[in-house]
Structure formats: structure tokens, C-alpha cells
ChimeraX commands (.cxc) that place a marker at each C-alpha (Angstrom):
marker #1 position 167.76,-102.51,-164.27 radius 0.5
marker #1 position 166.02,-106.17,-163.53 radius 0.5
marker #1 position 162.88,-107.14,-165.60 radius 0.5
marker #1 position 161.16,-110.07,-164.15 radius 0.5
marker #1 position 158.46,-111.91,-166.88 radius 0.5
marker #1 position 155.76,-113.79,-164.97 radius 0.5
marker #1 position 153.95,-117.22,-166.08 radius 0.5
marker #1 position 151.01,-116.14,-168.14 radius 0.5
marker #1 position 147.75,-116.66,-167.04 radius 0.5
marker #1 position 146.61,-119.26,-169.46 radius 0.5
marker #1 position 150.11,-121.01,-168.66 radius 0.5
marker #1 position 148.93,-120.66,-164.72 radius 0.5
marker #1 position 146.05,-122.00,-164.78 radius 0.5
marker #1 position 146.84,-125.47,-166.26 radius 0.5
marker #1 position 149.74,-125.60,-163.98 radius 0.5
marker #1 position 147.27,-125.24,-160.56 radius 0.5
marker #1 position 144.76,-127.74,-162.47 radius 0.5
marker #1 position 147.75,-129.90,-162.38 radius 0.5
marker #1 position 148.70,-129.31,-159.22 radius 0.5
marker #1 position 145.03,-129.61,-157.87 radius 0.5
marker #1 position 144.92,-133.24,-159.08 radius 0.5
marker #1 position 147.84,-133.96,-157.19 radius 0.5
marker #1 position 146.26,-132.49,-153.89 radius 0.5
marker #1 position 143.04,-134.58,-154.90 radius 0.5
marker #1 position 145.44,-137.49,-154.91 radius 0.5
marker #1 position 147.30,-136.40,-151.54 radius 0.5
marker #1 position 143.37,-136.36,-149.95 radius 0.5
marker #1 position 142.39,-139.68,-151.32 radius 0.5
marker #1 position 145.62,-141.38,-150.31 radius 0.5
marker #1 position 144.93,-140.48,-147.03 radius 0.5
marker #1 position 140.83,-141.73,-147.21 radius 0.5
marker #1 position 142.59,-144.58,-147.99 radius 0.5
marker #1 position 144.69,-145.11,-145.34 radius 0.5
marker #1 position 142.34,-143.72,-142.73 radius 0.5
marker #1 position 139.79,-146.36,-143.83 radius 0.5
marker #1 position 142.13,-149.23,-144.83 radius 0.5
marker #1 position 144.37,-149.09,-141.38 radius 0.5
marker #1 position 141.43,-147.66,-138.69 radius 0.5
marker #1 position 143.90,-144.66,-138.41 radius 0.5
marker #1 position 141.82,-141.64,-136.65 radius 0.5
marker #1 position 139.82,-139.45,-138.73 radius 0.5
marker #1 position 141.62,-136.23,-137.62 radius 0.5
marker #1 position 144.17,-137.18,-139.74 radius 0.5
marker #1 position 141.93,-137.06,-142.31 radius 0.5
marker #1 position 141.04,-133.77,-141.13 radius 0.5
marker #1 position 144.24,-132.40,-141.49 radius 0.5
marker #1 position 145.59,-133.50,-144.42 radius 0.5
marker #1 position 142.55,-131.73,-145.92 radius 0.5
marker #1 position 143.30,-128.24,-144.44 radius 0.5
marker #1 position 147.38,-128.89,-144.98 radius 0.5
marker #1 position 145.88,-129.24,-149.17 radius 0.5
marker #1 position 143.59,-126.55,-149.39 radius 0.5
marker #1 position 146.36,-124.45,-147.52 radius 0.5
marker #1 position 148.77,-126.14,-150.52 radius 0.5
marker #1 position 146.14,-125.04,-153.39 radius 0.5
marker #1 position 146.49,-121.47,-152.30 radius 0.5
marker #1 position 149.97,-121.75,-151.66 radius 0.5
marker #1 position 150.56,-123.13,-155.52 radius 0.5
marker #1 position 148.28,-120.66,-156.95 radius 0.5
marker #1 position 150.19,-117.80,-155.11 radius 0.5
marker #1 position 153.10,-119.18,-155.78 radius 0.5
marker #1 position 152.67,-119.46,-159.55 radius 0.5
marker #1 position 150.40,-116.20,-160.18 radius 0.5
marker #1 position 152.69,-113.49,-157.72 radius 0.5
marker #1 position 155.91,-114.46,-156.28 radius 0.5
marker #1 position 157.68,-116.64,-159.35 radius 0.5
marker #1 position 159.21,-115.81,-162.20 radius 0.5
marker #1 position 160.12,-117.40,-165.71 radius 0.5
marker #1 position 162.32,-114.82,-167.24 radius 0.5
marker #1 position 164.57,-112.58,-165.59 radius 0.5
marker #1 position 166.53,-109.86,-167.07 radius 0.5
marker #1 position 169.37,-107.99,-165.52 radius 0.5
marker #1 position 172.59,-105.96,-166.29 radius 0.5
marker #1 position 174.64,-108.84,-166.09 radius 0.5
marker #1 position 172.72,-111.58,-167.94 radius 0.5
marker #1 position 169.52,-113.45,-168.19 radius 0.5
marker #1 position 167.77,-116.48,-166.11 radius 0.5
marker #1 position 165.16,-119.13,-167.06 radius 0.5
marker #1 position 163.18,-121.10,-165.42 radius 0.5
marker #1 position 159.96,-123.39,-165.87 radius 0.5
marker #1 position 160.26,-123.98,-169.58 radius 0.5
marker #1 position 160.84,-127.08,-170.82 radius 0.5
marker #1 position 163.21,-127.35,-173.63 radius 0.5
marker #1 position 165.04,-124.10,-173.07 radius 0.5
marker #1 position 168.29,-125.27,-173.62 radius 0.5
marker #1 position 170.59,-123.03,-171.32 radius 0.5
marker #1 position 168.83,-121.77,-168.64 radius 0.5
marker #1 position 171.59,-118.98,-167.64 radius 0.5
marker #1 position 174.18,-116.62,-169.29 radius 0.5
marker #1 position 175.87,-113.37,-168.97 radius 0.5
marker #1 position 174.85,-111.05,-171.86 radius 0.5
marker #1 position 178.96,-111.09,-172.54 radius 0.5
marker #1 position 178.26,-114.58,-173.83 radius 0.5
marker #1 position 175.08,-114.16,-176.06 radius 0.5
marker #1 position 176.73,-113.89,-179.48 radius 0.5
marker #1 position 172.89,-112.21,-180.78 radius 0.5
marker #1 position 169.44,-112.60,-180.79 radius 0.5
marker #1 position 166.56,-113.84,-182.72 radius 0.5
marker #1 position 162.89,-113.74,-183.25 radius 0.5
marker #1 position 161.50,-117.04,-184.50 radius 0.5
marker #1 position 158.28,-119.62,-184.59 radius 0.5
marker #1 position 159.00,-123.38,-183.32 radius 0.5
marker #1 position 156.68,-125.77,-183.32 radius 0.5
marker #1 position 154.30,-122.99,-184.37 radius 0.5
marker #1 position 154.88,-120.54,-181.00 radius 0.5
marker #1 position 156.82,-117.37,-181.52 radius 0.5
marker #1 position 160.57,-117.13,-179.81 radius 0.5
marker #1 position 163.01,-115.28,-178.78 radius 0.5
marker #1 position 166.28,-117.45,-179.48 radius 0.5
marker #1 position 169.54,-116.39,-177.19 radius 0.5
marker #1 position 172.67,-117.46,-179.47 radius 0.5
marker #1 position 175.60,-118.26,-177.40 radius 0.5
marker #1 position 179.01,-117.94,-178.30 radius 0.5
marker #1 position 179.76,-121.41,-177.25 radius 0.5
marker #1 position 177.31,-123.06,-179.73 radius 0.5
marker #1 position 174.42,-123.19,-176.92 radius 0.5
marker #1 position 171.28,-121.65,-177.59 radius 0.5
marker #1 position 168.17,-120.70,-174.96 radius 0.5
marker #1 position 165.17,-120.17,-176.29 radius 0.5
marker #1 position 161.77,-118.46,-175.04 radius 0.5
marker #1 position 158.43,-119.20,-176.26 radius 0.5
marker #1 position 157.08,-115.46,-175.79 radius 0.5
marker #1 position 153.54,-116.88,-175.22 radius 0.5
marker #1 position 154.89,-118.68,-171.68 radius 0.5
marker #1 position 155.03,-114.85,-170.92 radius 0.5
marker #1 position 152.84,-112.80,-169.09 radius 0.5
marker #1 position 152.68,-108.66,-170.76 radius 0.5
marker #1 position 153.47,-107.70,-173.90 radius 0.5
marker #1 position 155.45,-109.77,-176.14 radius 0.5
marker #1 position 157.12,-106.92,-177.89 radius 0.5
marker #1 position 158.16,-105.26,-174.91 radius 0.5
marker #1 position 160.44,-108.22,-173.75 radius 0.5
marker #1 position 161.88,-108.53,-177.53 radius 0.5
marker #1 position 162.76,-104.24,-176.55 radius 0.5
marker #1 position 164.37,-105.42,-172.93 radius 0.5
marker #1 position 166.23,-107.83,-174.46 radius 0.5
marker #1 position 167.42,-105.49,-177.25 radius 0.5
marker #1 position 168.20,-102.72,-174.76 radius 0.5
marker #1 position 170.18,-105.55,-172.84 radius 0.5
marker #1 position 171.90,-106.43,-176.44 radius 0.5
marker #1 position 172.73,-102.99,-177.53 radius 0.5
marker #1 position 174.51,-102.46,-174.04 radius 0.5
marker #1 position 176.94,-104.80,-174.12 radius 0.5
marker #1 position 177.40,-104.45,-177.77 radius 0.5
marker #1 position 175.49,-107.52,-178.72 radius 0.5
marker #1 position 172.76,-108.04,-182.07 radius 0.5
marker #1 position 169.37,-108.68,-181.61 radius 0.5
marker #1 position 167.31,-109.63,-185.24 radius 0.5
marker link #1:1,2 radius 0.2
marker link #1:2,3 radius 0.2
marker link #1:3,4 radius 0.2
marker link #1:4,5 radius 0.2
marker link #1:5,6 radius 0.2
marker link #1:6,7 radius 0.2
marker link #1:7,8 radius 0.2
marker link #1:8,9 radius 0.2
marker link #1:9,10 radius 0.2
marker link #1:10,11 radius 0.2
marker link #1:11,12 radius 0.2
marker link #1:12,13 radius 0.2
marker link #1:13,14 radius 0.2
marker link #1:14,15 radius 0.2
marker link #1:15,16 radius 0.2
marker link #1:16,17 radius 0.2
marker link #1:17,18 radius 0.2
marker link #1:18,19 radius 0.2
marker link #1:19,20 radius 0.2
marker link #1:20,21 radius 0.2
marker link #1:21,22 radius 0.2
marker link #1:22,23 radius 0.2
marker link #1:23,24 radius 0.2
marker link #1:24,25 radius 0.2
marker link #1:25,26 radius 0.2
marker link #1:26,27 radius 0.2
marker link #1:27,28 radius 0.2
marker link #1:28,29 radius 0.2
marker link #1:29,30 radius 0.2
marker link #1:30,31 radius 0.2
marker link #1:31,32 radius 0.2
marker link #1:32,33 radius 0.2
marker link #1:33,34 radius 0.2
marker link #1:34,35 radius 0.2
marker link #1:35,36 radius 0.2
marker link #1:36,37 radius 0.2
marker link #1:37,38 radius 0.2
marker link #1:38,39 radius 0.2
marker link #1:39,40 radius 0.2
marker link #1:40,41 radius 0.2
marker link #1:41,42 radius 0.2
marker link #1:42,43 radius 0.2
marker link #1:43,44 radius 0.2
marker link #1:44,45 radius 0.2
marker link #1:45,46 radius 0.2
marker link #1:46,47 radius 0.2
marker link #1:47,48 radius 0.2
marker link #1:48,49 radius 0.2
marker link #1:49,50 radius 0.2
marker link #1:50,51 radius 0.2
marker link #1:51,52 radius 0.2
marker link #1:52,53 radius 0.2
marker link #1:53,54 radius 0.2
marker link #1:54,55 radius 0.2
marker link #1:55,56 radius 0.2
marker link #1:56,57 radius 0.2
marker link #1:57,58 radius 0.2
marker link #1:58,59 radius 0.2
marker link #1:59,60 radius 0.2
marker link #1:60,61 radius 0.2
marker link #1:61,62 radius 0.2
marker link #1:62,63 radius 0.2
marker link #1:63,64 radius 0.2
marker link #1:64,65 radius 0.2
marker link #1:65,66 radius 0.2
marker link #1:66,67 radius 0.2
marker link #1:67,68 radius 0.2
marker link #1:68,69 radius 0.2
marker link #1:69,70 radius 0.2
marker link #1:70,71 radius 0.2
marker link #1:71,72 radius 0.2
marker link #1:72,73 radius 0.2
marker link #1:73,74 radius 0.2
marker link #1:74,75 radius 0.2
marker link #1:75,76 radius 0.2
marker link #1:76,77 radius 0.2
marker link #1:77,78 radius 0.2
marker link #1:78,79 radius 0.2
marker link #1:79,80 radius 0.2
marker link #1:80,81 radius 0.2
marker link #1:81,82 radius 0.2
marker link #1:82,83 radius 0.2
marker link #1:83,84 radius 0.2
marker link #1:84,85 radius 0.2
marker link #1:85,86 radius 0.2
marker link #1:86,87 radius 0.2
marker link #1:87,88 radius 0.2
marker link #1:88,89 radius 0.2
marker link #1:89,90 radius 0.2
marker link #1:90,91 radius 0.2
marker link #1:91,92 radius 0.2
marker link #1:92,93 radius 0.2
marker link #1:93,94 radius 0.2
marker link #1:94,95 radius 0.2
marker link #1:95,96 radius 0.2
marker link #1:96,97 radius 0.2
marker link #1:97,98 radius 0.2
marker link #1:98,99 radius 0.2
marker link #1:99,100 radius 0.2
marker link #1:100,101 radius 0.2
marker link #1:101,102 radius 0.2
marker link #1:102,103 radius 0.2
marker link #1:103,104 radius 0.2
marker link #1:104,105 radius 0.2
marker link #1:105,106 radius 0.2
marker link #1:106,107 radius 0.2
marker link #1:107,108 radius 0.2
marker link #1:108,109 radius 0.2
marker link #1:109,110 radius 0.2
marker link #1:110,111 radius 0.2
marker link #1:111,112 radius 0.2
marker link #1:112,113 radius 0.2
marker link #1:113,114 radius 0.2
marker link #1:114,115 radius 0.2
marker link #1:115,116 radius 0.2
marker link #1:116,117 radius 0.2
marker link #1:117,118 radius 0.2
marker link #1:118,119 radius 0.2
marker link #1:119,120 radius 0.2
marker link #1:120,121 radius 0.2
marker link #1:121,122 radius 0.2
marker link #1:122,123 radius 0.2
marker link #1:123,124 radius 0.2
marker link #1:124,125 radius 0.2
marker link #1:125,126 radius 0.2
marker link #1:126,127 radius 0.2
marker link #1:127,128 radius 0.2
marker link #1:128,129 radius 0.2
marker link #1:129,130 radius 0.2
marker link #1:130,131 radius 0.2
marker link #1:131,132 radius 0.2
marker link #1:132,133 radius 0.2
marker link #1:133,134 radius 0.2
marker link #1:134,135 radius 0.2
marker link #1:135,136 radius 0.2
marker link #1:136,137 radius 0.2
marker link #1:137,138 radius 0.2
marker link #1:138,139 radius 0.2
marker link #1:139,140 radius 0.2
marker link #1:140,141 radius 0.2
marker link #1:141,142 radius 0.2
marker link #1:142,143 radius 0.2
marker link #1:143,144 radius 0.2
marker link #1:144,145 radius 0.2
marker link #1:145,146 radius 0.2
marker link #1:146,147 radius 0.2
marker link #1:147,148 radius 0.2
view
């Protein structure tokens, strides 16, 4: 069984503000050259619909087809979180499991066996916090793993 955990909404919607700065920048670069170098203004034109098209794009991408965490029978994946530590393991490596609060955000900690460590600010999270903390569990308790 695969569990996929989405961005969360709050977490979403500061990443297309980002993101819609950097199309604002794309646009005025190109004002800027189209003024600066006499360059015609249908290039200007469509760098403006290629953006838009890129705003919807980024906000589709980050709201329906991504996601952060991802939880199968083999292991568990991570992406977009900075400071995760390691981003991929098998569950044969995770030595166990651990709610905790860093930096004031609750966590779910993945202990490796090696001495690595990944760990998941819940709140990046779309759903219910306490559901993934079960997954995880589940995933534990199948391959003979502790969860805390």
C-alpha cells in the first residue's frame, strides 16, 4: 500500500507567491529588453502568455500532481523539505520512530540504523497529522520496527 502526503495549503500558497515573483521578474526582464534593444513587441506578447501559462502550471503542479511524503511497502521518500536529513530509506533500515517539536513544529523523526536521521515537520503536510504518525506505525510494525 503507497500513501502519498501532499504540500499543505498554507505551505502552497507561499510557494506560488514565490514563484509568482519570479514570473513578475521573467515579464519585466523582457519589458526590458523589448524597450532597451527595439526587439518586437510580440515578444513581449509571448513571454506574457508562456508566464501566465507557468503560474498555472506551478500552482497545479504544487496543489495536485506533487508530493512531499511518500510511503510504501518498501520504504519512505522525501522531498521539498529543507533540512530533512535523508531523503530516502527502506523501512529495513529505520532503526524506530519518533514524535517530536523542533524549532517549535511537531515531527516525525525516522532513526536510521546507520546514525542518519530524516525528519518531517507534520505541519509541511496536507490531512491529518495523526493519520501519517498511524501509516508510519503500520509501516513500522510490519517490518518489525518501533515507532514512539
Amino acid at each position: 500500500m503507497t500513501s502519498d502526503y501532499r504540500l499543505s495549503p498554507a505551505l502552497a500558497a507561499r510557494l506560488l507567491g514565490v514563484s509568482l515573483v519570479l514570473w513578475g521578474a521573467v515579464v519585466f526582464a523582457a519589458t526590458a529588453v523589448v524597450v532597451l534593444f527595439a526587439v518586437p513587441p510580440v515578444f513581449l506578447s509571448v513571454v506574457v502568455v508562456a508566464c501566465v501559462a507557468g503560474v498555472f502550471a506551478t500552482g497545479w503542479f504544487l496543489t495536485r500532481s506533487t508530493y512531499v511524503v511518500r510511503l510504501d511497502e518498501d520504504g519512505y521518500h522525501v522531498r521539498f523539505v529543507r533540512g530533512a536529513g535523508v531523503t530516502r530509506a527502506r523501512w529495513t533500515d529505520v532503526e524506530d520512530a519518533v514524535t517530536t517539536v523542533v524549532a517549535g513544529a511537531p515531527c516525525v523523526v525516522f532513526r536510521l540504523r546507520d546514525g542518519g536521521s530524516t525528519t518531517i515537520p507534520v505541519d509541511v503536510l496536507v490531512g491529518d497529522r495523526d493519520d501519517f504518525v498511524r501509516q508510519v506505525r503500520a509501516h513500522l510494525d510490519r517490518h518489525g520496527r518501533r515507532a514512539r
